[in-house]
Every structure is written in C-alpha cells, then in structure tokens.
C-alpha positions in Angstrom: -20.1 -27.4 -5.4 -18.7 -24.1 -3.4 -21.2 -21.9 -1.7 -21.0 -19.2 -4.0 -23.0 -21.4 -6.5 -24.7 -22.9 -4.4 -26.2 -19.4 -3.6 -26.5 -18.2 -7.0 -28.5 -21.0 -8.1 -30.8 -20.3 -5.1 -31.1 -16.4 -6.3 -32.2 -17.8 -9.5 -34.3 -20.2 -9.1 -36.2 -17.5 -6.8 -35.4 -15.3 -10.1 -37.6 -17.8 -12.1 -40.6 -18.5 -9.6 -41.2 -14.6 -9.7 -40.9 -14.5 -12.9 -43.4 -17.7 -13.2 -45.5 -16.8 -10.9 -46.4 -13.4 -12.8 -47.0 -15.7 -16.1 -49.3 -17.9 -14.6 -51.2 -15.7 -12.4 -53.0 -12.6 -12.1 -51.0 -11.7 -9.9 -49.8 -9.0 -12.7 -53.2 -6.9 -12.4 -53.1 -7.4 -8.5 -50.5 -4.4 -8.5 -49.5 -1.1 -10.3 -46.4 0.6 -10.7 -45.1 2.4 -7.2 -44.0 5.7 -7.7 -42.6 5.8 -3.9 -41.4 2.4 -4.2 -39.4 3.0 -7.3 -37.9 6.3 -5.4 -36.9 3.9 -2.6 -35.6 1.3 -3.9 -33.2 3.0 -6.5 -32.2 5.2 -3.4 -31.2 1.9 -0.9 -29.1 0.5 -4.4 -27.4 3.7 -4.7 -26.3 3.9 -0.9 -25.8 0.1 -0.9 -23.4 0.7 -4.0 -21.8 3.2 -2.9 -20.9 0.6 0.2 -19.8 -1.5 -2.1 -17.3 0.5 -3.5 -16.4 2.1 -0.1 -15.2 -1.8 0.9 -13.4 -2.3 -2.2 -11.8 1.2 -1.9 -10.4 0.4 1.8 -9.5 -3.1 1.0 -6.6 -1.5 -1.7 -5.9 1.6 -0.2 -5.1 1.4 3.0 -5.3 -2.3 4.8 -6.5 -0.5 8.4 -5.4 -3.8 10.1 -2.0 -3.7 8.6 -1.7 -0.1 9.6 -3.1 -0.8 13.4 -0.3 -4.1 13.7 2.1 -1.8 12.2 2.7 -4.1 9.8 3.4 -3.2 5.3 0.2 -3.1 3.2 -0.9 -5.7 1.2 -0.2 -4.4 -2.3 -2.8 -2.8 -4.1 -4.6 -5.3 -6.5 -5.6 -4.0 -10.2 -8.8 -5.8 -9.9 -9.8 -3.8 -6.9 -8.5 -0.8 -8.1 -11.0 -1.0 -11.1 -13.7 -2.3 -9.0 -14.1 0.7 -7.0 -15.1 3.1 -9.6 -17.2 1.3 -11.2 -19.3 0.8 -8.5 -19.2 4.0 -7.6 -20.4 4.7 -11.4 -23.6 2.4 -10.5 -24.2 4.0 -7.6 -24.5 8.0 -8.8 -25.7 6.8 -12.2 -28.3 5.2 -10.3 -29.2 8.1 -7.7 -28.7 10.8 -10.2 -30.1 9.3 -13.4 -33.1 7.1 -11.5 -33.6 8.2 -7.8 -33.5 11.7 -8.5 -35.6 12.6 -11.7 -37.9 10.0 -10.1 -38.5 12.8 -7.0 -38.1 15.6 -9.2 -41.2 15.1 -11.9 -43.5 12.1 -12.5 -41.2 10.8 -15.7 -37.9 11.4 -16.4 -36.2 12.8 -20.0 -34.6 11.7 -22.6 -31.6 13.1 -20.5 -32.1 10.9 -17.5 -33.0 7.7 -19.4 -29.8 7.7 -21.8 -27.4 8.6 -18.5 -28.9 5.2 -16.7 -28.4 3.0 -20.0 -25.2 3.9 -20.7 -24.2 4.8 -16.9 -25.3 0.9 -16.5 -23.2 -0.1 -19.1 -20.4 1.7 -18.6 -20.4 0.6 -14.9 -21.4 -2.9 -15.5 -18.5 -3.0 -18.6 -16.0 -1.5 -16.3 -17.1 -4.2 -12.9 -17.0 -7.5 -15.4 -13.8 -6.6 -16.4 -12.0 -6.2 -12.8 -14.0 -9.9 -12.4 -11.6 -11.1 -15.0 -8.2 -9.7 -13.5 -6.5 -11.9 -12.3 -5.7 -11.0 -8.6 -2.0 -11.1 -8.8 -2.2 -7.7 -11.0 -0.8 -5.3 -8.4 -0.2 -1.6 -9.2 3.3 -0.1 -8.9 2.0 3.1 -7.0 -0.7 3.5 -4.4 -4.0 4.8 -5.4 -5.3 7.3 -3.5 -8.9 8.3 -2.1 -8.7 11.6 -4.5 -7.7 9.7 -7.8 -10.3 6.9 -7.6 -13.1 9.8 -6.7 -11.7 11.7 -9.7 -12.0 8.4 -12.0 -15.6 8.4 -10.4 -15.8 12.1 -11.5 -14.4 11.5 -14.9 -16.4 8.5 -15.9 -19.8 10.5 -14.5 -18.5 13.4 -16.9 -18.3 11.1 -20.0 -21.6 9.3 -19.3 -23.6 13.1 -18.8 -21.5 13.8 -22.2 -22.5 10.9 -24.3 -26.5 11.0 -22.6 -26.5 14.4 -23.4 -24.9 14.2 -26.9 -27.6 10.9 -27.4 -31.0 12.8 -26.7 -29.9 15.5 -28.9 -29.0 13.2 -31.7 -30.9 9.9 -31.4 -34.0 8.7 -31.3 -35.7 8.0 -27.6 -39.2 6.3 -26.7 -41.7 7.7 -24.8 -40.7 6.6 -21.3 -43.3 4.6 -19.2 -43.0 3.6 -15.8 -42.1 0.2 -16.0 -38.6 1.6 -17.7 -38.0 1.3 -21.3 -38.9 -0.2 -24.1 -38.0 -3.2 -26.3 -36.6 -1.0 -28.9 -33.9 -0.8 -26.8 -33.5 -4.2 -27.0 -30.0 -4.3 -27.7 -28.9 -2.2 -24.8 -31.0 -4.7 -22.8 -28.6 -7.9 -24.5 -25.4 -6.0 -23.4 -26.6 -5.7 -19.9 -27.7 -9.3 -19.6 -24.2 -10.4 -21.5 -22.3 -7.9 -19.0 -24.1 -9.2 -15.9 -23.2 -13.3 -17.5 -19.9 -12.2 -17.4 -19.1 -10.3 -14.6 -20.9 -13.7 -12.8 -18.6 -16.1 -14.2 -15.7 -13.9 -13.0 -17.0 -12.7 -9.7 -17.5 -16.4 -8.5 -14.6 -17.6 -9.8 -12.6 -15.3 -7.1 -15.0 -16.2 -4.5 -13.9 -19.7 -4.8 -10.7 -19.6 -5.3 -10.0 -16.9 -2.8 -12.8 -17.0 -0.3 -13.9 -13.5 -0.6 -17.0 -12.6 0.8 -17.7 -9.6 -0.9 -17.5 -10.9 -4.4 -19.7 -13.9 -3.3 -22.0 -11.0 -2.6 -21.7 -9.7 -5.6 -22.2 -13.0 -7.9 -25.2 -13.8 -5.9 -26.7 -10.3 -7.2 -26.2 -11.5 -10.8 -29.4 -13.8 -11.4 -31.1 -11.1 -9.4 -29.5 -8.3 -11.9 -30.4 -10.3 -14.9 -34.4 -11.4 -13.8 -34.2 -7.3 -13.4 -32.7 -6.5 -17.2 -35.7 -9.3 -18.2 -38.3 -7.5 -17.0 -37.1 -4.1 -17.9 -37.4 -5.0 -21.5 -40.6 -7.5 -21.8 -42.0 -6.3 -19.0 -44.0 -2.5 -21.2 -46.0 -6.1 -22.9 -47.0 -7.8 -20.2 -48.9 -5.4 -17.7 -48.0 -3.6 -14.7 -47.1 -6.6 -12.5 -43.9 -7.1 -14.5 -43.2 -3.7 -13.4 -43.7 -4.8 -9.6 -41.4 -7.8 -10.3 -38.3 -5.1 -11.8 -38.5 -3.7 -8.9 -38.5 -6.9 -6.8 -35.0 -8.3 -8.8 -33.3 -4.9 -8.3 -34.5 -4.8 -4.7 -33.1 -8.6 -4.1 -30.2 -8.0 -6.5 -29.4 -4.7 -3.7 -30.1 -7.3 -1.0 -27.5 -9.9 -1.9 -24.9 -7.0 -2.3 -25.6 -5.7 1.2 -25.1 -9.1 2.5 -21.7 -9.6 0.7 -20.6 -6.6 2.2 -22.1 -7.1 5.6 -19.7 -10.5 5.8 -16.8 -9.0 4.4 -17.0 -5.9 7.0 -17.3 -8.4 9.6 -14.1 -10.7 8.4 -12.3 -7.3 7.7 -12.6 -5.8 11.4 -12.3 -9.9 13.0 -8.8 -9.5 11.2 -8.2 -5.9 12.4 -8.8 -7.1 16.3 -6.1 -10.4 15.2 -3.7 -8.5 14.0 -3.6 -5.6 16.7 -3.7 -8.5 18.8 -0.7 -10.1 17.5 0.9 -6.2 17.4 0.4 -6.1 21.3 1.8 -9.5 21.9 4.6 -9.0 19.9 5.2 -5.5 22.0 4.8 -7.6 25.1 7.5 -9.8 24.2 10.2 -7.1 23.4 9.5 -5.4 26.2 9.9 -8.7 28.1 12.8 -10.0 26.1 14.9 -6.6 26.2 13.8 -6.0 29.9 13.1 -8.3 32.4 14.6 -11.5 30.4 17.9 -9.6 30.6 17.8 -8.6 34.3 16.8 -12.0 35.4 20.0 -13.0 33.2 21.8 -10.9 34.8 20.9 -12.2 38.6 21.4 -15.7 37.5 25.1 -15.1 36.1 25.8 -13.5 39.7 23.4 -16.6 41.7 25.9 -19.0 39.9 28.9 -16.8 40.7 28.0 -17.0 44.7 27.3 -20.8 44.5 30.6 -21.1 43.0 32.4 -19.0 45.4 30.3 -20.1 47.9 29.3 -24.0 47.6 28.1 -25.1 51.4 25.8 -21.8 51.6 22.3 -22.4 51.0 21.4 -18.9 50.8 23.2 -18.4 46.9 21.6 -21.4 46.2 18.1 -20.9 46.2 18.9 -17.7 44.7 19.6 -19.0 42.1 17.5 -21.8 41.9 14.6 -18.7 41.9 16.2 -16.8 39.3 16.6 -19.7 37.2 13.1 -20.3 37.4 12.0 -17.0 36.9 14.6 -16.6 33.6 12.5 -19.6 32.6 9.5 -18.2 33.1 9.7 -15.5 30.9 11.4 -16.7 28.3 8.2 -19.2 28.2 5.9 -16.5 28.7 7.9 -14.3 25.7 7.7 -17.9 23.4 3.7 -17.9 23.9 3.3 -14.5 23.2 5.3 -14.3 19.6 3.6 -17.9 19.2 -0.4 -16.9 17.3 -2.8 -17.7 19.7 -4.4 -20.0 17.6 -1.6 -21.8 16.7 -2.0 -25.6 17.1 -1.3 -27.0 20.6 1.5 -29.7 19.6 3.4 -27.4 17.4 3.7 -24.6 20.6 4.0 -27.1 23.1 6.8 -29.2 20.9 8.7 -26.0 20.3 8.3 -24.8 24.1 9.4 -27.9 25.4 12.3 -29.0 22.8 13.7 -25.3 23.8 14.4 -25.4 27.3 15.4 -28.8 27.7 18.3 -27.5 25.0 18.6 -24.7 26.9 19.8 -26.9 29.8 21.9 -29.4 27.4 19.2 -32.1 27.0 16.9 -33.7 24.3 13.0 -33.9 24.1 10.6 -35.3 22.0 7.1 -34.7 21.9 4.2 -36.8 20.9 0.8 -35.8 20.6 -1.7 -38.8 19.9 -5.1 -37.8 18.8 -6.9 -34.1 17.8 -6.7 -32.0 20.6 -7.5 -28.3 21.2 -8.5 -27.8 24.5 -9.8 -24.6 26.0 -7.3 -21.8 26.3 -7.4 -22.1 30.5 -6.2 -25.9 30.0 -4.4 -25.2 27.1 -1.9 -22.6 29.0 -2.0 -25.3 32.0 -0.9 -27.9 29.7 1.5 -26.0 28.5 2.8 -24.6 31.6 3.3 -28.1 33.2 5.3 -29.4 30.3 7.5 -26.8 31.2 8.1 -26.8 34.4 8.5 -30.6 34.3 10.8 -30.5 31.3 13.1 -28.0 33.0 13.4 -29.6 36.3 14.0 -32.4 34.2 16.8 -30.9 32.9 18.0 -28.9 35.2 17.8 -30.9 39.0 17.1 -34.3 37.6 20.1 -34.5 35.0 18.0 -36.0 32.3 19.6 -36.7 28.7 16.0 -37.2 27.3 13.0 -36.2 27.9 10.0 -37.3 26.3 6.6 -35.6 26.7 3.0 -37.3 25.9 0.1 -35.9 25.1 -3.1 -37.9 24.5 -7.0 -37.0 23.6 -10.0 -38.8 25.0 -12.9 -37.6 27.3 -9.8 -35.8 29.3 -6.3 -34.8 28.4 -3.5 -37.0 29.7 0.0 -35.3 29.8 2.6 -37.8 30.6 6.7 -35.9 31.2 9.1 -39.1 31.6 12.8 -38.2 31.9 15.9 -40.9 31.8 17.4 -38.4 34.9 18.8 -39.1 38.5 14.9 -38.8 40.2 14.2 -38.0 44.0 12.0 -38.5 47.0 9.4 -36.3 46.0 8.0 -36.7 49.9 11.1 -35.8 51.3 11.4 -32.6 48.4 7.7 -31.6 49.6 9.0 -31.8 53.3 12.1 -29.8 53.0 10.6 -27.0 51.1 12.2 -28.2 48.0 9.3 -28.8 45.6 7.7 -25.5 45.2 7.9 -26.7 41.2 5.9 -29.8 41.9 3.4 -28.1 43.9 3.0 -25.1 41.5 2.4 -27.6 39.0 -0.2 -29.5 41.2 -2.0 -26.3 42.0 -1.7 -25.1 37.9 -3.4 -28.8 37.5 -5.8 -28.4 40.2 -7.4 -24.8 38.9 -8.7 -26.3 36.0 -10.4 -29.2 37.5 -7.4 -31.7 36.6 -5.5 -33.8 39.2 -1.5 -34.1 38.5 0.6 -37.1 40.4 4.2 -37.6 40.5 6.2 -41.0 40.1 10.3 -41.3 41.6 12.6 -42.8 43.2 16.0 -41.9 43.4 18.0 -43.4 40.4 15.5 -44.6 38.1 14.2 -41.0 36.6 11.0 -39.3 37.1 7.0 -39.7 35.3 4.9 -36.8 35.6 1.1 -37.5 35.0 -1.4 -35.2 34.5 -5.1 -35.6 33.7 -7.1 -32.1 32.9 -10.5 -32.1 31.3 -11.1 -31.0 28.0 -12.8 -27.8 29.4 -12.1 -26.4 32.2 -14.5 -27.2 35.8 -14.7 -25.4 38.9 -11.8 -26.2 40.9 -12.6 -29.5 43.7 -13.1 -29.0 47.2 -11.6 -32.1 47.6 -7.9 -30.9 48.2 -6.5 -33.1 50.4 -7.5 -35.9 48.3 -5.8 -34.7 45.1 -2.7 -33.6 47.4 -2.6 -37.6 47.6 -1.9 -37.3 44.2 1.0 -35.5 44.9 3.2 -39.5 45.7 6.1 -41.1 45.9 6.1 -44.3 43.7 6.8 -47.4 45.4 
C-alpha cells in the first residue's frame, strides 16, 4: 500500500473518531459555536489555498530550477494548468464569501452563503477534474501569471453572478452558525461526490508520480468530506457538531499545508541540484576549452623535444609533467559533467576505461559488492584508479588493465596491469615515483594505507585499503611509507 493511502486512511479514521466521539459523548454541549475561531480558521484555508495554487502555478509556469541551470522548461501540463485556478477559486470564495462577512456582521446573507456553495462547487468541480488529466496533457503555449489570475478573476465573476442571480430568485434558509441547512442537502451530496472524486484522482498521481503536493492534497479529502458531513447534519445535532466542522476544515487546511511544505522543499532541493550541475558543467568548458588545450599544447612540444632530443632529461620530464597534468584535467573535466551522485562503479569504470584508451590499452572494471563510500574516499578512490591506470599505460606498457573494487568493513582497490613493471625502490630513490607517492599520500589523507607490488618484467598490483568513511589521517607515517614495497 503507497503512503498516500496509507495517510488517507489515517485522516479518516481520525475523521470517524471525531465524528464518534461527538455521538457518544457530551462532548457536543461541552462547546459552542466560535465566532473568532470560525474567522480564523476560514482565514488560515484561504492563505493556505492560495499556497496551494501559488506551487501549482510555479511548477507550470516557469520551472525556476530549469531557468537557474539554464536548461528548457518542462512543458506545461493541462492538469496543472487547471489546478491553479481552481484553487485559487477556493481560496477567495473562501476569504471573501466566509472569512469576510464572518468579520463584517454576526451572519452572513443570502449573498455570502450562495457565493461559498457554488464557489465550493465550482472550485471543487474544476480541482477533481485536473485529478483526472492525465499528466501527459501538455499545453501548446505557455500560460502566463496574468491569464491564470484573469481565469481566477473570470470564474469569481461568474460565481458573484450566479450567487447574486440565486438570492434574488431562489429560496435561502435562515443561516445559523453551524453553516447551512439540510435542505441544502443536495448541494451537500455534490460536495461529498466531488471531494470522492477528486480523492481517487489526486492519489492516483501521487503514486504513480511521487508528487508531494497532490499527496497533500488527497490526504485533505477524508478531512474535506467529515467537514461536508457535519455541515449538513450538524444544525440537528447541537453545537458540538459545529465545533467538529471546524475541526475537519481546520485538519483538511492542515494536510494541505503539509503537502505543500514537502513539495517546496523537493522543489528548491532540485533548484540547488540543478544549479549545481549548471556550475559544474561551466567548470568543465571552461576547463576543456582552456587549460585542457594548453596542457595539449605543451605536451605536443614536450614530445617534439624528446624526439629531437632523446639523451636529454630535461624534455623528458617535461613532458612526463604535462602528460600528467593533461591527465589530470581531463579526469577532473570527466567528474565534473559526471552527476555527483552518480554511482561509484559506473564513474569510476568510465574514468578508468578512458584513459587507459587514451594511451592504446584495455581496462576492465569490476566492482563486487554495494558500495558508496563517502565523497572524501570516493574522489580518492577514484583518483588512484587513475593514476595507476595511466602509468599503467603509459610507463608500464600494459595491454590490460584490470581494476577491482570490493565492499566489506573497508574498501579494497586492487589496479593489476599485464605491463613491463619496475623497481618501485629504485623509482622512489631516483625521484621517479612522484605518481606512487601522490597516490600513497591521496590514500593516506583518508585514513587508508596503499602498497605497491613489482618487479621488473612480471607487471605491477596496486593495493589499496581506505575505510568506508573517512578517519583522521595516522601519525604513523613511516609505518605506512613501509607500505610503499617492492615485492619480493
């Protein structure tokens, strides 16, 4: 069972303890009607209405996350584009026809009673039926902030028109405060048969679509329908029922609020994501287009000098440094077009398989186990993978790489190439393995260790063990430098 039903059956079984609790009890002649209560509650539904419809508005006319990422609009759905007005409908039918008359005089007229029935049932008609479009409506053109407050305007018009034209020409009981009466019984069905549907439809999109704001609004429904109970039984029963109208429209109000609370959360949680991915999409242009191109650049000319120049050592650690800096970045420009909360195989298979293609060899990647890591080992993991690939590649002459990655109580990253290998002793001693001890040192910052197996002619195995989270880094260096070995 999905949590939208889940909380609607909640909303009415509290619905029908009220409601039994008044029945049973006294708890009926305990209370009489509020006047100030009344005022404030039908004020708090109009505002929380109103931000309703504000949320529905802004989610079909302009998606501000899309706008901040620079990316197209989602396009507008019909659904929402009906949903807006007619809460906006409830909303002024309830501060003008309710709220209002309620602070003006002690009862309202015939006026004010006829504009919140048919205000309710034009609004309620109007929000059951965007529940039933189906969300892949879209509108050709945009709807703007001015056309949906004139279909506001307009439907306010035609309810003042048809109250007024109804308390000239119908019949209206004498109003009391516990709202009207049951000869207005059939308005009272249409409500509860409205409110039935719109339920049906409104928690059929929460499920199916996960949206948080019409989970809101289907929780409000067994609240709405206790409320449309009470209104017309309630002139019978005594003044509690009065108390417990106000009670469903205040919890009916309460479970709208909270709909809309969650879905201005989710909305601005996006917003931050997608400037987010903007910015690092930015940061990787500028990087690709700039730097990545200069570095280029200084490693055509590096490899130039070598060439010219083969017995110098000078043009070749040139090179060797631009090489790893063009490396670098285009690593760095792969993370930041990568979503940050991509999974860690799929970035690290992709980073890996490119730059050992790159430098004309093969890698293959696999991951054993669930593993997301925090994101301080998660970039170290990542950044040793790398490193080891490339020199792999690069220094080592590998064909095929292969790169391991296991889940436990730590994470084990195992690089194994098929290349040349070295004296990784005599490398550390001639200045030659500045990669292996930035890789050591990336390892060591997280709390992780990193050791190093080769001997010339039989390839290379990289191991590295980092905790899941990351520690405060050892003060035992030189015993993790022993890491740092030449296998026998």
């Amino acid at each position: 069972m999905g949590r939208t039903y889940q909380l609607a059956i909640i909303a009415s079984l509290a619905a029908v303890g009220l409601l039994a609790a008044l029945a049973l009890t006294d708890l009926g002649t305990t209370f009489s009607p509020g006047h100030r209560a009344h005022v404030a509650i039908q004020t708090c539904g109009a505002i929380v209405l109103c931000l309703a419809a504000f949320l529905v508005f802004e989610r079909f006319h302009a998606d501000a996350p899309s706008h901040a990422a620079r990316l197209a609009p989602a396009p507008q759905r019909l659904a929402d584009v009906v949903l807006a007005p007619a809460l906006g409908l409830l909303a002024l039918t309830t501060l003008l026809f309710s709220a209002t008359p309620a602070i003006i005089g002690d009862s309202p007229g015939t006026f004010a009673i006829w504009g919140q029935t048919l205000g309710q049932i034009g609004g309620m008609g109007a929000g059951a039926a965007a529940a039933w479009i189906p969300t892949r409506c879209t509108v050709p053109r945009r709807v703007t902030a001015a056309q949906t407050a004139a279909a506001v305007a307009v439907g306010l018009l035609v309810v003042a028109l048809a109250a007024f034209a109804a308390s000239r020409l119908l019949e209206t009981p004498d109003y009391r405060p516990s709202t009207l009466q049951t000869s207005w019984l059939p308005t009272e069905i249409i409500l509860f048969l409205l409110i039935a549907v719109a339920f049906v439809g409104f928690a059929r999109r929460a499920e199916r679509d996960g949206d948080l704001l019409m989970r809101g609004l289907a929780a409000a429904a067994p609240f709405g329908a206790g409320a449309v109970i009470t209104y017309a039984i309630g002139p019978a029963l005594g003044a509690g029922w009065v108390i417990a109208d106000e009670l469903f429209l205040l919890g009916a109000y309460a479970a709208i609020l909270g709909g809309a609370w969650t879905e201005s959360a989710a909305y601005w949680k996006r917003y931050v994501h997608l400037a987010s991915a903007e910015e690092r999409r930015r940061l990787a242009r500028d990087l690709h287009d700039g730097l990545a191109q200069d570095l280029l650049y200084i490693v055509v000319q590096a490899r130039g000098l070598v060439e010219r120049h083969p017995d110098a050592e000078s043009p070749r650690g040139l090179l060797y440094a631009s090489e790893r800096a063009l490396d670098e970045s285009r690593g760095a420009i792969g993370t930041l077009t990568c979503p940050p909360d991509a999974p860690l195989a799929r970035v690290l298979g992709s980073s890996v398989r490119e730059i050992a293609h790159r430098a004309g060899a093969k890698a293959s990647v696999r991951v054993d186990g669930k593993l997301e890591p925090s994101a301080r080992v998660r970039e170290a993991v990542l950044r040793i993978a790398r490193e080891a690939t490339c020199n792999a590649a690069r220094h080592g002459r590998a064909s095929h790489v292969l790169v391991t990655l296991q889940a436990g109580d730590a994470v084990r990253l195992t690089v194994t190439d098929d290349g040349v290998g070295f004296d990784a002793e005599a490398a550390l001693r001639d200045g030659r393995g500045f990669g292996l001890e930035s890789m050591r040192e990336r390892a060591h910052t997280v709390g992780g260790t990193l050791s190093i197996g080769s001997r010339p002619g039989q390839g290379t195995e990289i191991n590295a063990i980092l905790p899941r989270q990351e520690t405060a880094i050892s003060a035992t260096l030189p015993h993790q430098r022993s890491q740092l070995t030449h296998a026998d």
